[in-house]
N, C-alpha and C positions, 0 to 999 in steps of 0.2 A: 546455392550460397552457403559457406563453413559458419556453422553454429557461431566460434570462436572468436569472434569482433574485437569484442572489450567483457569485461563482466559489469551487471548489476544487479545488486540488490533487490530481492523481493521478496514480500512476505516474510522478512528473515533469512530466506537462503541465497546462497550466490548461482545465478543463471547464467549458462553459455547461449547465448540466443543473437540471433538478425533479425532484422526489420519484420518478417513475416511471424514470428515467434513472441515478438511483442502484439502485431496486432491480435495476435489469436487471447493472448492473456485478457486484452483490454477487452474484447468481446467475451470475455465470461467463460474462456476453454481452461485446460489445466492443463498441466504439463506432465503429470507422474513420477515416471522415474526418473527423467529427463531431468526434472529441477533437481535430483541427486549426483547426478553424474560428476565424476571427480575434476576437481581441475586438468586442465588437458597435460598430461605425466607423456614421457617419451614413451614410443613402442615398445611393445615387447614380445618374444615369441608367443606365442599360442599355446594356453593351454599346458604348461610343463607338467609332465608327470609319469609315474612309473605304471603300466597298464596292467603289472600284477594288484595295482593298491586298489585303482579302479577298479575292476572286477570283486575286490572285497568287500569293498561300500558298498557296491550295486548286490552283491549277495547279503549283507550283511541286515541293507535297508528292508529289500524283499524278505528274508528274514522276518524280521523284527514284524513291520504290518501284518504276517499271514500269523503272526501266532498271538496278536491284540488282537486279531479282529474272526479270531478261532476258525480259519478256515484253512482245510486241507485239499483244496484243487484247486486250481487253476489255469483257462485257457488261453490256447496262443495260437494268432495262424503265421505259421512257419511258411515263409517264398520263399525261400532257397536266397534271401537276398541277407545284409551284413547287419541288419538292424536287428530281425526275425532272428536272426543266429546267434546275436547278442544276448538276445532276453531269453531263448532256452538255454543257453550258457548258466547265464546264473537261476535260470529254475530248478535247473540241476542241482546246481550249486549248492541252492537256499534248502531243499529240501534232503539234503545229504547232511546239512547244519542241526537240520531240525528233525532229525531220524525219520523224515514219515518217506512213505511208499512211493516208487517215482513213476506207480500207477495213476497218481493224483495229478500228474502233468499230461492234460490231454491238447495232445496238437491234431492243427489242421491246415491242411494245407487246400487251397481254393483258389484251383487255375480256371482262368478268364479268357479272355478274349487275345491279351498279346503274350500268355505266360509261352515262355521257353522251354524247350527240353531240359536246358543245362540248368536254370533253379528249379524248376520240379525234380531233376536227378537230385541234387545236390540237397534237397529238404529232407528227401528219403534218404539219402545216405545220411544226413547228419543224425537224423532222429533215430533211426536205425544204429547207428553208431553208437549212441548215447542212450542207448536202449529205453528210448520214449517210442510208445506204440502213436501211430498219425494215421487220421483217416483224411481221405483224398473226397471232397466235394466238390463236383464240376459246380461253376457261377452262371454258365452261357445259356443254360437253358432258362432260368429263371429269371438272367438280365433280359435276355429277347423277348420273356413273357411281358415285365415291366414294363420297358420302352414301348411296348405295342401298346399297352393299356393305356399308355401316357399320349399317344402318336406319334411316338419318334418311330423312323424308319427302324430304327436295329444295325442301321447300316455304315452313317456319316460319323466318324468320328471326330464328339465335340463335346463339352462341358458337359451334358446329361449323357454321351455312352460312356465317358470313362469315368463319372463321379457315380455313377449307379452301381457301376462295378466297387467300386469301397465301399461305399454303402451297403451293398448285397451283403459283403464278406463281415463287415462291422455286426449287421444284422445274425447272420447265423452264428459269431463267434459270444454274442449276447445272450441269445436266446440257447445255446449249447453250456454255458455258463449256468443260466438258469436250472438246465436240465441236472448238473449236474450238483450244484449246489456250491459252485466255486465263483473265481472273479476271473475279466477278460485283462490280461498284463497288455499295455499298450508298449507298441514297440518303436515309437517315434524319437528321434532324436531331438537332440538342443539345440542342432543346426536348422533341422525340420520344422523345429518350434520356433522358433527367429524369425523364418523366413515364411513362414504358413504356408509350405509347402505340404499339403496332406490337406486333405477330401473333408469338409467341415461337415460334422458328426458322422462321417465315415473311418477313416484311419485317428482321424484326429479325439475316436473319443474308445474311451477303456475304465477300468476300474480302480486302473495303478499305472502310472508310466513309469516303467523300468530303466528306458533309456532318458527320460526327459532331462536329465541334469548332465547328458554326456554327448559331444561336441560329433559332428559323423567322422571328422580326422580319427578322433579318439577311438569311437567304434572300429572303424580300422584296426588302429593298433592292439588295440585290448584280444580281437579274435586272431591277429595273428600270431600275437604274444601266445595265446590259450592255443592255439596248433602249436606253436613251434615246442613250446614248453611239453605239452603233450607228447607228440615225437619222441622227443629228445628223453623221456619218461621212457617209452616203449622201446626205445633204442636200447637204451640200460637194460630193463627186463629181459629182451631177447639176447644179447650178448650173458648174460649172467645163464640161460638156458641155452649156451652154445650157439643162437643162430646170431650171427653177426649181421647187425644193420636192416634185421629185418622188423614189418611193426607187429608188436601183437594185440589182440583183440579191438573187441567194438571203437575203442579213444581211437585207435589206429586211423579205422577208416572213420571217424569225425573227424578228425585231424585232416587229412590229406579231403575231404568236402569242403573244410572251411578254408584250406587256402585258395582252393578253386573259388569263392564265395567272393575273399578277399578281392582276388582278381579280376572279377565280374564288374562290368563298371555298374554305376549307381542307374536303378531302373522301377518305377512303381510296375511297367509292363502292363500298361493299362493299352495299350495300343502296341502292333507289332514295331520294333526296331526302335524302342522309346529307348532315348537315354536323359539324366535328370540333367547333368554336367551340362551339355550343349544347348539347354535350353536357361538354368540359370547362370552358368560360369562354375568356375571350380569350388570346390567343399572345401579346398585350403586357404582361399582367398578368403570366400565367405566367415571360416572358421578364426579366421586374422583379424577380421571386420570386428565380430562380435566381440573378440577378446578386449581389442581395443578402444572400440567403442565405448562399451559398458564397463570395462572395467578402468582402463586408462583414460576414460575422455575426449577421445581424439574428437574433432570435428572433421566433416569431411572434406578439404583441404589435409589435412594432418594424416588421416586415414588415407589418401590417393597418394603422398609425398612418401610416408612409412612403407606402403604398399610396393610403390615400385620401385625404391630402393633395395627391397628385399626378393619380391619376385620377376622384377623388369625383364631379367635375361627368360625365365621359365616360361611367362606367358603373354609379356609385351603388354606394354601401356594402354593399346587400344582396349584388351580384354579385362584389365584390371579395372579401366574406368567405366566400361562399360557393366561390369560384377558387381563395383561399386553403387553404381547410380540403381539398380538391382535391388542391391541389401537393402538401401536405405530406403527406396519406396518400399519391398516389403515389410520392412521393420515394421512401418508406419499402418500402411494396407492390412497388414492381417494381424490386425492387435484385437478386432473381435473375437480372432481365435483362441489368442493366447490368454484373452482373460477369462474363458468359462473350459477351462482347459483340467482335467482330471491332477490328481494329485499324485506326485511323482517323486527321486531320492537326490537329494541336493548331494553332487560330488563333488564341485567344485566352488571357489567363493562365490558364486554368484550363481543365479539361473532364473530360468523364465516365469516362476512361480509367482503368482498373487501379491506373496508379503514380499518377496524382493525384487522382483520387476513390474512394471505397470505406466500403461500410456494409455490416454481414452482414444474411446474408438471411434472418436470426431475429431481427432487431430486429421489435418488437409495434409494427404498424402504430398510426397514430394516438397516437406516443409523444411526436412533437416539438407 
């Protein structure tokens, strides 16, 4: 049922609410950010912005945190996948800002159970690129030891083999932190965060979320921007040293990883031939949803109309309403996660954080 009915009045602020949203008030629930939400405003694209600015904020914030809180390292486990490429992106970045040693960026990479050839290549070639040294930690022997200890087979894949595997990898990028005397950059995104897609106090927890204020469309664009830009840098340099069109040095082959990266569709790789897309629907819908939502108001009515107006022809009604009905349960469903959720760099007006987003975690799923 759309939020959107009529408004009224309460406690002072104006509510988009249905019949189910009223009873939840009268029985003593709250509404959070919910009671904030703007009047329902027409659609609008997603997220506009230039992914050179983004990648500045996101270095600038990391920045700023590693030199209040006087620490020179910090760990990352790099998958070969778009989010993990994002945040050594700006580690790089941050630490090129801040003159220190880019020996203080220790990655790891920690293939599982469904990791691929093509992100385990693609982590080594980028780190290797970007001349960050990455040590490789197999998980499988130590998930099989768990699960035994627990009684799970080792074998069936379900909620305890693929959340033990984030868990594993949260655990040793913690305690490798420890060792070194740095903090764990968490590499989840805004969409990630929305949707409580990520392994609760597994992926979902770090010391700083680098990505949490930036949309997975975005991630996209930011790394491909950061290759092409790149290139097009090493293009110039070889041509000015006679060779035409060819790339030079380590950005070279980061560059030409991360488009491959790009290209890869979206995968935690927690199981072989996993893809995230066909099991929630698209990261562009999704990333529509939230824009609109939270920032414009929509209800969802307004949100399914706006939607397939704009992507009807790309993925058909059935998949948008079905993406839809998706979001808004998880909106709802994994708001435990997003409220005990580490501290991260606001890039956009809005984001998932404490002081600016918040719903309790007794709101009855499937209410909006």
């Amino acid at each position: 049922m759309p939020i959107g009915v009529r408004e009224r009045p309460l406690f002072g602020i104006i509510y988009h609410m249905d019949k189910r949203l009223k009873e939840y008030i009268k029985s003593g629930g709250t509404l959070g950010s919910l009671a904030k939400l703007p009047k329902g405003r027409a659609a609008s694209a997603p997220f506009p912005c230039d992914p050179a600015k983004v990648y500045a904020k996101q270095v600038d914030g990391l920045a700023l945190r590693l030199k209040r809180i006087g620490v020179k390292d910090v760990v990352i486990g790099v998958s070969g996948g778009l989010d993990s490429a994002l945040v050594l992106l700006v580690a790089v970045g941050a630490f090129k800002k801040l003159s220190l040693p880019i020996s203080g960026i220790h990655a790891y990479t920690m293939p599982g159970f469904g990791t691929s050839k093509r992100t385990k290549t693609n982590a080594d070639l980028l780190c290797e690129g970007l001349g960050v040294k990455m040590e490789t930690i197999s998980i499988a022997k130590s998930v099989r030891q768990h699960l035994k200890d627990i009684g799970h087979d080792g074998k069936t894949p379900d909620a305890a083999y693929e959340n033990s595997q984030a868990r594993m990898r949260t655990l040793i990028l913690m305690d490798k932190a420890n060792m070194v005397g740095g903090i764990v950059l968490g590499t989840g995104d805004m969409s990630e965060i929305a949707l409580g897609w990520c392994t609760y106090n597994g992926d979902h927890m770090s010391m700083f979320g680098v990505n949490s204020g930036v949309p997975k469309t975005i991630v996209r664009k930011v790394c491909k921007w950061w290759a092409e830009d790149c290139r097009q840098e090493s293009g110039v340099r070889s041509q000015g040293a006679g060779v035409r069109g060819q790339e030079s040095g380590g950005r070279g082959m980061a560059a030409k990883a991360l488009l491959d990266i790009v290209a890869t569709p979206v995968s935690p790789e927690l199981v072989k031939g996993q893809v995230t897309e066909d099991k929630i629907g698209p990261y562009e819908l999704h990333d529509f949803f939230i824009w609109n939502f939270c920032k414009n108001g929509l209800g969802r009515k307004a949100l399914y109309d706006a939607a397939a107006k704009r992507y009807g022809k790309t993925f058909g009604l059935d998949l948008i309403g079905r993406t839809l009905d998706t979001f808004l349960y998880r909106l709802v469903s994994q708001a435990f996660k997003r409220n005990c959720a580490p501290d991260g760099i606001k890039v956009f007006s809005f984001d998932f954080s404490k002081e600016s987003w918040w719903i309790p975690s007794d709101l009855p799923t499937g209410i909006l």
